[in-house]
Backbone as a printed PyTorch tensor [residue, N CA C, xyz], in Angstrom:
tensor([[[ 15.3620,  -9.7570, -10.5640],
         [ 16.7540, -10.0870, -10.3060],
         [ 17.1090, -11.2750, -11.2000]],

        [[ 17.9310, -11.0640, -11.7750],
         [ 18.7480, -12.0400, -12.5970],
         [ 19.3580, -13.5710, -12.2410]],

        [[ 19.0730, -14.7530, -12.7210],
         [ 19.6340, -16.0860, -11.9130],
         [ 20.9230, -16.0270, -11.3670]],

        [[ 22.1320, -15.0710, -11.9850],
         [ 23.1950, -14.6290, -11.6540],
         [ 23.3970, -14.5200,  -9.6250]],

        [[ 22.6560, -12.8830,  -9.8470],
         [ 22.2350, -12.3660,  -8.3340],
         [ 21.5840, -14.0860,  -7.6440]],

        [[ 20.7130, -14.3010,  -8.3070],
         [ 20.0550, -14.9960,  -6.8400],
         [ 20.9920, -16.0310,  -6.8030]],

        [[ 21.5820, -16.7970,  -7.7950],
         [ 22.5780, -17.7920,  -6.9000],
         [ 23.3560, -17.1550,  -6.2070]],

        [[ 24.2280, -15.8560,  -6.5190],
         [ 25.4690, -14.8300,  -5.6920],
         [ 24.7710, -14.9990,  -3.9070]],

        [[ 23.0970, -14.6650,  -4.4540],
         [ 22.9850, -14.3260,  -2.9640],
         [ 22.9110, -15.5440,  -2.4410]],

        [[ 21.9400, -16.6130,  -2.8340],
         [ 21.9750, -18.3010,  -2.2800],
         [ 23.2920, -18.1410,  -1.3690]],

        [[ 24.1870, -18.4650,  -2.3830],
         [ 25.7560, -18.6480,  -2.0050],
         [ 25.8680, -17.5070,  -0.8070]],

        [[ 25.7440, -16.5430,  -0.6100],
         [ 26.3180, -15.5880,   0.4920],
         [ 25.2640, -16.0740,   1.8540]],

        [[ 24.1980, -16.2910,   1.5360],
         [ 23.2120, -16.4620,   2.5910],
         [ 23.3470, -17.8780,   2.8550]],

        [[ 23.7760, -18.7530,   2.5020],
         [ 24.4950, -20.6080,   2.8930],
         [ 25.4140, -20.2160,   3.8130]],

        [[ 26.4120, -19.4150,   2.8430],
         [ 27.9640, -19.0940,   4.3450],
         [ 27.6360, -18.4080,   5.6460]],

        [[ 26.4760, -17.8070,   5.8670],
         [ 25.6870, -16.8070,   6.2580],
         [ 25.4040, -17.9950,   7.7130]],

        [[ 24.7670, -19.0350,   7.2250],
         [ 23.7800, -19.8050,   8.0090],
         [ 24.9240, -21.0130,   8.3860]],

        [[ 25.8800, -21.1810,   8.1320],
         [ 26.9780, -21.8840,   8.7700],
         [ 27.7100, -21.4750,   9.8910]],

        [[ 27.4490, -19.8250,   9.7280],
         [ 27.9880, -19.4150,  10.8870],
         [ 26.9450, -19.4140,  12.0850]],

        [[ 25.7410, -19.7480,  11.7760],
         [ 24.7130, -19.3900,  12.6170],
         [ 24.3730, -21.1360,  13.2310]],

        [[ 24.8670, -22.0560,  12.6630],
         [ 24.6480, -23.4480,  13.0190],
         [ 25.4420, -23.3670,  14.1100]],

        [[ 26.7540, -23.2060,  14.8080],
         [ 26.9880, -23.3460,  15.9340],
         [ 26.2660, -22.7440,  17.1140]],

        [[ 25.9020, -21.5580,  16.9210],
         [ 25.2520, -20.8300,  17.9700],
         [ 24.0130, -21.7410,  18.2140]],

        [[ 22.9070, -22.4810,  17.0640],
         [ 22.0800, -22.9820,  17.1250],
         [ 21.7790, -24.8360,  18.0450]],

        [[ 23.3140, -25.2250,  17.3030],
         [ 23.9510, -26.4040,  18.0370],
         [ 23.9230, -26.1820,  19.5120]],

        [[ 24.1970, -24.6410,  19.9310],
         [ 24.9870, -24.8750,  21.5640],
         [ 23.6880, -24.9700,  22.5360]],

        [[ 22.6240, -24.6730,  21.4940],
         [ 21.0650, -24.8780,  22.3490],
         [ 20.5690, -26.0460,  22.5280]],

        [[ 20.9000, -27.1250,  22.1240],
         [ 20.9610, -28.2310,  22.3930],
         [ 19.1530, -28.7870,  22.0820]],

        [[ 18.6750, -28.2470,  21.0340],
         [ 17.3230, -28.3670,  20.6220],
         [ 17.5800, -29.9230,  19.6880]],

        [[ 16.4490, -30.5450,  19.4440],
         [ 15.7520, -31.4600,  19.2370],
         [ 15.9350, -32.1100,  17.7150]],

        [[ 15.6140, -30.8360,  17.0230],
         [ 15.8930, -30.8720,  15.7860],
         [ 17.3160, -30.0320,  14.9450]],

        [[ 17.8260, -30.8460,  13.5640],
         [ 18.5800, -30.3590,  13.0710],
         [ 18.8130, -28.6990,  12.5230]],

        [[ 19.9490, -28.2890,  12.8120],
         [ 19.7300, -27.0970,  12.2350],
         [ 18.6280, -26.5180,  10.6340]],

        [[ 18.9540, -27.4250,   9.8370],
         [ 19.1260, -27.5880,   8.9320],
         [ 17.3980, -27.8330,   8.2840]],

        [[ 16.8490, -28.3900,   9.7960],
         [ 15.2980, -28.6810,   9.7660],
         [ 14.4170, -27.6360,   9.9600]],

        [[ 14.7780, -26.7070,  10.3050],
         [ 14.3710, -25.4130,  10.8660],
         [ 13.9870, -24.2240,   9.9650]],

        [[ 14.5480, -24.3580,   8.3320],
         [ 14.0910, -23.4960,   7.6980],
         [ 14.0170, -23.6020,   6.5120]],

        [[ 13.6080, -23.2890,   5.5560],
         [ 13.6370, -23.5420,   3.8880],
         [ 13.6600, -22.0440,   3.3370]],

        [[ 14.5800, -22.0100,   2.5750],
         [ 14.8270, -21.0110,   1.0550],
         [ 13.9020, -21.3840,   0.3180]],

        [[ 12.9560, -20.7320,  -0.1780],
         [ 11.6500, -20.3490,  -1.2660],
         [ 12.5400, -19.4760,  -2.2320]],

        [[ 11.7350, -19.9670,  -3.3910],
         [ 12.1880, -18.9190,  -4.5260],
         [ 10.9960, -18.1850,  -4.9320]],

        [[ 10.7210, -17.1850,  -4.7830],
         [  9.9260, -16.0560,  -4.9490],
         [  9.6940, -16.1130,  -6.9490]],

        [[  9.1760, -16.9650,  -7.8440],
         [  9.1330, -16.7810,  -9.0870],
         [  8.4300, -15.2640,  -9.2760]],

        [[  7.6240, -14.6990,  -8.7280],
         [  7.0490, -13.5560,  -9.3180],
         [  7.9290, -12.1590,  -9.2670]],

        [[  8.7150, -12.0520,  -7.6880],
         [  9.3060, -10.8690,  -7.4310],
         [ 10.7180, -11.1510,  -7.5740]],

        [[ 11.2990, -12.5020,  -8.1110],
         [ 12.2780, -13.3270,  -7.9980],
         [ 13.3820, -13.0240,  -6.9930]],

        [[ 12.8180, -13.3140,  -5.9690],
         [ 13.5550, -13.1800,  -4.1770],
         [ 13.6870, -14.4120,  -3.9180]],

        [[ 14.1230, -14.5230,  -2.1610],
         [ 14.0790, -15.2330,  -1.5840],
         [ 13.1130, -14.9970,  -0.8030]],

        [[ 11.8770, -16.2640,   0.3170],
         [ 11.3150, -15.9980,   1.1060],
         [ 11.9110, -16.8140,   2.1020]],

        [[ 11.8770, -16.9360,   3.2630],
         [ 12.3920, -17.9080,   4.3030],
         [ 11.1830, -18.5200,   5.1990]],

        [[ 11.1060, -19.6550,   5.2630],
         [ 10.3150, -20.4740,   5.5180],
         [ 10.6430, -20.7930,   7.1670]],

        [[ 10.1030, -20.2770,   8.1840],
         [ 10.8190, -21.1120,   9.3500],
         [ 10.1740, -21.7600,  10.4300]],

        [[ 10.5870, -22.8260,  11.0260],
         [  9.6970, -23.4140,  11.8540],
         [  9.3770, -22.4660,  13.3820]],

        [[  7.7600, -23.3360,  13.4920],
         [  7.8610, -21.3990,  14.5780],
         [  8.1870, -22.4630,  15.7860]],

        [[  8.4930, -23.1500,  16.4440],
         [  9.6100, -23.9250,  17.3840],
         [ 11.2340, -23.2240,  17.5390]],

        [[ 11.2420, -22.5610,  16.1760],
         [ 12.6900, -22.4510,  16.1480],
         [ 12.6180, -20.7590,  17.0740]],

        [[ 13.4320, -20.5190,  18.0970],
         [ 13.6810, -19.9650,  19.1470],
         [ 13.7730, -18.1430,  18.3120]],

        [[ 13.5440, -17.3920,  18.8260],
         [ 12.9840, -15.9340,  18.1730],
         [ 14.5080, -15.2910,  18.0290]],

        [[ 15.2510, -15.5990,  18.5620],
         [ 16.6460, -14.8650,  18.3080],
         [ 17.2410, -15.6430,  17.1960]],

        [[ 17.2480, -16.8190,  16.9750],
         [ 17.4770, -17.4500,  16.1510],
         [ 17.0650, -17.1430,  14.5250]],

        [[ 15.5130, -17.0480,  15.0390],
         [ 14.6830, -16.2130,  13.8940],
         [ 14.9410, -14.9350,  13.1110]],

        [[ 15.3520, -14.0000,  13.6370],
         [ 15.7970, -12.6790,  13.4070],
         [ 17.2500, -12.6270,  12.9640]],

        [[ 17.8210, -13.9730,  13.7430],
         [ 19.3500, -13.6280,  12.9760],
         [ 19.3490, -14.1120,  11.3220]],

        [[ 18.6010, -15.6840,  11.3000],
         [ 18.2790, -15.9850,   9.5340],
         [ 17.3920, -14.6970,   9.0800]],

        [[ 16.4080, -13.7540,   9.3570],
         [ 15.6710, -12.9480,   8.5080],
         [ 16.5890, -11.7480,   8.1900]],

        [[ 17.7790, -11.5540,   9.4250],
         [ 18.6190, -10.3860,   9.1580],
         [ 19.7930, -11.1440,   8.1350]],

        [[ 20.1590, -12.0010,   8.1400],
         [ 21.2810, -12.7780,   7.2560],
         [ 20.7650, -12.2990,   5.7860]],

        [[ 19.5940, -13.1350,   5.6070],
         [ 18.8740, -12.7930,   4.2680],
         [ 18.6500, -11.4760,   3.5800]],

        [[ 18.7030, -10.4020,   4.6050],
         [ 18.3160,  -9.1850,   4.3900],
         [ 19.8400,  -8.4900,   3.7590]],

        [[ 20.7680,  -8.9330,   4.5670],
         [ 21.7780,  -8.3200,   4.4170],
         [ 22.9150,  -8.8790,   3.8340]],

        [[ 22.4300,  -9.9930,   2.7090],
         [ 23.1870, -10.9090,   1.4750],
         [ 22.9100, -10.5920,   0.5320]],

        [[ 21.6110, -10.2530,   0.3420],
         [ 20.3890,  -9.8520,  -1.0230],
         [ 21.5680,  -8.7460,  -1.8930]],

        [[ 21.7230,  -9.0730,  -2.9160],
         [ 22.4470,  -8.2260,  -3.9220],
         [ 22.0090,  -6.6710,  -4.0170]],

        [[ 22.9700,  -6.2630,  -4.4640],
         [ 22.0640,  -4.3500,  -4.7770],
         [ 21.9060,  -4.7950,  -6.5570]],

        [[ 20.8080,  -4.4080,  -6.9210],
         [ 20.2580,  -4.3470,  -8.3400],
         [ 20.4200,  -3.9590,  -8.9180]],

        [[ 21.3060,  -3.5280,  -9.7890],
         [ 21.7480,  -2.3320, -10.3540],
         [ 21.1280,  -2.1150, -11.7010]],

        [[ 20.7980,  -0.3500, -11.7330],
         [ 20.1300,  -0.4260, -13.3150],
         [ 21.0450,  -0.2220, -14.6450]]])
C-alpha cells in the first residue's frame, strides 16, 4: 500500500476513534483514552497493527479492531 492509502486510512481510523472516546469516557476507567492503544506501522506488509492494552475492556477492543478493519483502503490494481 502506498504512503498515500496509509495516511487516507490513518486519517479515517483517527475520526474513527473520536467517536469511540466518548463511549470510552462514560466508563469512567483510570486511564486516558488515548493510553489504551498504539497505531504500528506494519513496514513489511505496509498496514496498520493495533497495539492495545489488555486492561482496556473487550467491547471496547473489538470496536478499535473493527474501526481499523473497516477504514483500511481497497487497493486497487
Amino acid at each position: 500500500m502506498d504512503g498515500l492509502k496509509m495516511e487516507k486510512w490513518r486519517t479515517s481510523f483517527e475520526m474513527g476513534v473520536s467517536g469511540l472516546k466518548a463511549s470510552y469516557d462514560s466508563l469512567l476507567l483510570h486511564k486516558r483514552f488515548e493510553e489504551t492503544f498504539i497505531l504500528k506501522t506494519d513496514e513489511t506488509s505496509h498496514t496498520f497493527n493495533l497495539e492495545l492494552d489488555p486492561e482496556l475492556p473487550a467491547e471496547v477492543q473489538d470496536r478499535l479492531e473493527k474501526l481499523l478493519i473497516e477504514t483500511e483502503p481497497e487497493d486497487s490494481i
